[in-house]
N, C-alpha and C positions, 0 to 999 in steps of 0.2 A: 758453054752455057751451064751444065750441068755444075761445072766446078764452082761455077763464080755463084751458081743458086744456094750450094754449099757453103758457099762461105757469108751468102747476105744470111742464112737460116743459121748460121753459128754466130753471127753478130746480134741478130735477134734473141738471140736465148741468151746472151752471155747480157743484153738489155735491161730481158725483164729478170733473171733472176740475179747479175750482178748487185745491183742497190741494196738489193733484202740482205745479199752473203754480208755486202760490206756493212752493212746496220748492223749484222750479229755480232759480224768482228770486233766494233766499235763499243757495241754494248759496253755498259750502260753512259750514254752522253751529257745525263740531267736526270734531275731529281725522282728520285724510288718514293714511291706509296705503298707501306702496306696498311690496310683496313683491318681492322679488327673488328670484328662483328660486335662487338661483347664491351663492356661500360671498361672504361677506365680502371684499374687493380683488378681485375679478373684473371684468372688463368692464364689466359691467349694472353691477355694486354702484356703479362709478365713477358711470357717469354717471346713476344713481337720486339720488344722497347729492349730486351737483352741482345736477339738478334741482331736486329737492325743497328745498333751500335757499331757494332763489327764489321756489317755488311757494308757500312760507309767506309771503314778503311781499307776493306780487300776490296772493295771497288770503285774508291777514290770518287764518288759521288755521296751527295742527299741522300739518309735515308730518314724520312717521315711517319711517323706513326702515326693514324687517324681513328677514330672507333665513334663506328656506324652502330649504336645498338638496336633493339626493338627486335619484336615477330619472332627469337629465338634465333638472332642471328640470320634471318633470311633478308632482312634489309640491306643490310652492309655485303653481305656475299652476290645479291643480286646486282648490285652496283658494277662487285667486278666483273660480273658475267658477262654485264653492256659496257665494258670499258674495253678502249684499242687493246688488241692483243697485241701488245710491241714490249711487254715487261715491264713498263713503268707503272701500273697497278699492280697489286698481286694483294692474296689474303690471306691471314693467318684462319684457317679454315681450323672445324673439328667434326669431332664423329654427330656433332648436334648439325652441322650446317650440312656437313656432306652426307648425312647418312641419316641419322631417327630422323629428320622435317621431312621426308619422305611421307613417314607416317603420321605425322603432325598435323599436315595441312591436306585439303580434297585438293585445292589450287595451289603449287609451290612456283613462284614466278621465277623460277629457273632450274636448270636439269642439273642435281648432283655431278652424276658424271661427264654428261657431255660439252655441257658448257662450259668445263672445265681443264688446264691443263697442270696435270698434278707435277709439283716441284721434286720437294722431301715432306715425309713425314719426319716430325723434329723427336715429340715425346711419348708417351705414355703417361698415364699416371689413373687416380681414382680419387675417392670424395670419401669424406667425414658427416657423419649425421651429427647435427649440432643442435645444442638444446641451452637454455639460460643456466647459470650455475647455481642456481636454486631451482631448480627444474625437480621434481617427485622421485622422478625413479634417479637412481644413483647408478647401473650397472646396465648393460642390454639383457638380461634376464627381466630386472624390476619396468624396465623400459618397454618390453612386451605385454606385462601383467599390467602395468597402466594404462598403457594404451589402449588396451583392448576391452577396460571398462571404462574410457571414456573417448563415446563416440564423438567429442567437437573438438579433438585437438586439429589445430591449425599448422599447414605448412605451403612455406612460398616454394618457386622453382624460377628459374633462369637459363635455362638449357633442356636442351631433350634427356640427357643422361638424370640430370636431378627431377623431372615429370616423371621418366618413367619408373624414377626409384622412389619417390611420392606412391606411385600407382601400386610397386612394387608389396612398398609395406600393407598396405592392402588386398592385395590379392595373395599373398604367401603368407602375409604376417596375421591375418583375417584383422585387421580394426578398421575401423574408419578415419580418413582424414580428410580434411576440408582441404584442398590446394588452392593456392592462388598463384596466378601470374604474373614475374617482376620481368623489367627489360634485362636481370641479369643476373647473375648470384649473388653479386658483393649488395645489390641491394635489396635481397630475401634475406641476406644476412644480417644485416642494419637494422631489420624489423624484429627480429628473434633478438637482438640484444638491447631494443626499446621496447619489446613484450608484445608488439601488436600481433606477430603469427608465433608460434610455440616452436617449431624447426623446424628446418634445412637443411638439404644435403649441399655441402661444397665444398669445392676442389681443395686436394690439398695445401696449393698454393694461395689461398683464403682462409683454408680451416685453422694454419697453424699457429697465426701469429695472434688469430685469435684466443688460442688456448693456450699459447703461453702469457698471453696477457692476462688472464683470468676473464675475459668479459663472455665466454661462450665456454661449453663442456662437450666433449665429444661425446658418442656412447657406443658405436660402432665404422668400422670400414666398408668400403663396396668392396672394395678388392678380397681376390678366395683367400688371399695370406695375410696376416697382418705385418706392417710396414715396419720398418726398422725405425720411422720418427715418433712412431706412436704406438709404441709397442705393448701397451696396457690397452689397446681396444682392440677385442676380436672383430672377426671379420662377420658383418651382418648375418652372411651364409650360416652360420653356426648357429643361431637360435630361427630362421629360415632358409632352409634350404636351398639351394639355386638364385642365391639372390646375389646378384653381382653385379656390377657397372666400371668397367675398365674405360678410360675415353682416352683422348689423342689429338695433339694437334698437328698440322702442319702448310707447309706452304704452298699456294695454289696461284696459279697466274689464270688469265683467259684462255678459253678454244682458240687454237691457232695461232698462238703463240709461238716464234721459229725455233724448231728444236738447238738449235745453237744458244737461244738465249736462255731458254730452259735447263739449258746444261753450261749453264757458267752459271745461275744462280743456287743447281743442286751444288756444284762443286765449290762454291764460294761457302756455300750457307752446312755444307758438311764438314769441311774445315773447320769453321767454328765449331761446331758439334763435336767436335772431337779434342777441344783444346781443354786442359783440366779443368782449370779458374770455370769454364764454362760448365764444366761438366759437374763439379762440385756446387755450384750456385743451383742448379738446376737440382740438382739429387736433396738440398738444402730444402728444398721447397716441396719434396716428395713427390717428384719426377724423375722419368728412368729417360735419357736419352736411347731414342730408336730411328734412328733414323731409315730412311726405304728410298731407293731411286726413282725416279718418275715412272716407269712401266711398273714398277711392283707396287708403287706407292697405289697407281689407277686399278690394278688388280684390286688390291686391300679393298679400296675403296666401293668397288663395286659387290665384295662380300660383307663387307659392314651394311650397306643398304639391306642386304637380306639379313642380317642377322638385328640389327634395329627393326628392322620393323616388325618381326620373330614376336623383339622384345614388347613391342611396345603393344600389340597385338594379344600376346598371353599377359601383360597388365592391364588388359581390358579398356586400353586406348583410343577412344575415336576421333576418327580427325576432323577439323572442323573447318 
């Protein structure tokens, strides 16, 4: 009796977790989505549409790009949070979705970390303060001394990292700005070079093709160093101190998502990370690949929440 109890309680197990083993195994069967919180030519969008190119061919399946904008990225992210955790959703997440809407919002319809299961972190990178090219000041020296006697200059934001460096120039910089809120960067940017807001901070992967085109002027970096792409704009921090905004993006699937399938798509999606062609596209656009494993990647994560809201907090931020 005993033996044979043994063996129906090992048929049972091998039941219920058999199916789920062999789903990971199989992974991926049919078509990948990732979301992009963030408008179309954005940051993320770049490097989601880079990704996922590739992703199709080391994993012989669909990979679909889709972009959820609005609320700073909390629509689109919230989407995947209520999506089946089986891998065929996932996000291209950043430190605005996972981290500053913390402080953003009183109500965030979804938990940064827990409804979350983190993939890779892919990049790093930072943002250009952008002004029209007939804009007054010419240098970030003359760019502070303007500013600061005129209290109605205008600026949009499209992520937590550029709110809170709006806020930024304000509380460190002492001037006044007027912010408004776009569903994104690429279109706070779009305004500044039809005149309606006066600057923007955005990513590098926006700033640049702007200023080699001539239709936008840079005048400083967030990052502490200046970049090897734009190596005539100091770094904000030098005419304010402490002022900096490093951000990141990377890949995130649902809570309870099977750790098998979470680790075929870090190890799919790191591969590519590591391929030149990829890795010079990416540097091209004034991102540093970094990638992080899913345990450290959720580590990171949960200390960017503190350190965003830090930020967003001493820019005298409230959430609304």
């Amino acid at each position: 009796m005993k033996l044979r109890f043994r063996i129906l309680a090992g048929l049972v197990l091998l039941g219920l977790s058999g199916p789920q083993a062999n789903a990971a195994d199989e992974y991926p069967t049919r078509q990948i989505k990732i979301i992009v919180p963030f408008p179309a030519g954005a940051g993320p969008d770049q490097v989601a549409r880079l990704i996922g190119q590739r992703l199709q061919e080391d994993l012989g399946q669909t990979v679909v790009i889709e972009n959820r904008s609005g609320a700073l990225g909390s629509l689109g992210a919230q989407e995947v949070a209520r999506s089946a955790p089986d891998g065929y959703t996932l996000l291209m997440g950043t430190n605005t979705t996972q981290a500053s809407n913390v402080a953003m919002f009183k109500t965030l319809p979804y938990d940064p970390a827990k409804d979350f299961a983190p993939v890779i972190r892919t990049i790093t990178t930072a943002m250009v303060l952008l002004v029209k090219p007939d804009f007054p000041a010419r240098d970030l020296k003359q760019f502070m001394e303007y500013a600061r006697s005129r209290p109605n200059l205008t600026a949009g934001y499209g992520s937590g990292a550029s709110q809170i460096s709006n806020a930024q120039l304000q509380s460190r910089g002492g001037m006044t700005i007027l912010s408004a809120s776009y569903r994104g960067v690429p279109l706070a940017v779009t305004d500044v070079i039809s005149g309606v807001i006066d600057l923007a901070f955005a990513d590098f992967s926006v700033a640049i093709p702007q200023m080699q085109g001539g239709t936008l002027r840079g005048i400083g970096v967030t990052s502490p160093k200046r970049n090897e792409l734009t190596p005539d704009l100091p770094p904000l921090a030098d005419a304010m101190p402490g002022f900096e905004a490093t951000i990141w993006y990377g890949l995130l699937a649902p809570a309870k998502t099977p750790e098998p399938v979470v680790n075929r798509l870090y190890t799919a999606t790191q591969k590519i990370l590591s391929t030149p062609a990829v890795r010079e596209r990416l540097a091209s656009l004034g991102m540093v690949v970094a990638p992080m494993p899913p345990a450290e990647f959720g580590a990171f994560i949960a200390s960017e929440i503190t350190r965003w809201t830090a930020d967003a907090k001493a820019a005298g931020i409230e959430a609304k």
